[in-house]
N, C-alpha and C positions, 0 to 999 in steps of 0.2 A: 268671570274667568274660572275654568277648573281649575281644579286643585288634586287630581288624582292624575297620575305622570303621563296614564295611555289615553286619557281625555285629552290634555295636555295638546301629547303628538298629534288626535285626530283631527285636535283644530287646527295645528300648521297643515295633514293633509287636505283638509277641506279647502282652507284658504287657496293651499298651491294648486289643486282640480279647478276650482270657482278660477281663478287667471287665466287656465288652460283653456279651458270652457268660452269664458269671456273672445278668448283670441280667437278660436277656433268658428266663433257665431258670428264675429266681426269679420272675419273673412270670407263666410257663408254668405254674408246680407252685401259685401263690397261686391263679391261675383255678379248674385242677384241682379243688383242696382246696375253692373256693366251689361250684362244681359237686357235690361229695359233699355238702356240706353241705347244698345245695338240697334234694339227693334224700333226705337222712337228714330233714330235718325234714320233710317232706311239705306244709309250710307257705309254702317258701320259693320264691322265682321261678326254677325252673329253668330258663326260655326263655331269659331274659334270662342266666342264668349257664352256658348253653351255646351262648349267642352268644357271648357274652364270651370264652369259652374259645377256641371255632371263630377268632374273631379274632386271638387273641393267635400261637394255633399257625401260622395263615396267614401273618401277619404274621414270624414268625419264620423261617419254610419261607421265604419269600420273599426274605430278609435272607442266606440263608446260615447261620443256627444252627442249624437243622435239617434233616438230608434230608426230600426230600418223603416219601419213605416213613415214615418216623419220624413225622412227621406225621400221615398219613393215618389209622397203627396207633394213634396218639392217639385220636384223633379218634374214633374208631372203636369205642376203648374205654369212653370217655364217652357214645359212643350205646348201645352194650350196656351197661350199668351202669343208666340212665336206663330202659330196656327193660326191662329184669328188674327191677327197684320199681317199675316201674309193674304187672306181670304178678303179683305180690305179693298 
């Protein structure tokens, strides 16, 4: 553990970013995973769960969690995935 007071602070901010982070990636991979799911049932509302997705990644690109690229390569993956079952 530091011992010098601004060390101190940076690891309570690090700690509270790393939670933030945590929540923010778990909600990114939750979208994801409803997104396959849409597409594996053929039944289920993939629009709606590829808005959903589109938002959460935005929303994080935005925040700092994500580079925009990283983003984008998301994004982008979920559109080709969605492509190819529908080409099926």
């Amino acid at each position: 553990m530091p011992k010098i007071k601004s060390a101190i602070k940076r690891v309570d901010v690090a700690e509270r970013n790393r939670e933030r982070n945590r929540a923010w990636k778990s909600s990114i991979r939750t979208a994801r995973n409803q997104v396959e799911e849409a597409v594996a049932s053929k039944e289920g509302d993939t629009q709606a769960a590829i808005n959903n997705a589109f938002s959460t990644i935005d929303r994080a690109v935005s925040k700092g969690i994500l580079h925009r690229n990283t983003g984008a390569r998301r994004k982008a993956r979920l559109v080709k995935m969605i492509k190819k079952s529908a080409g099926t």
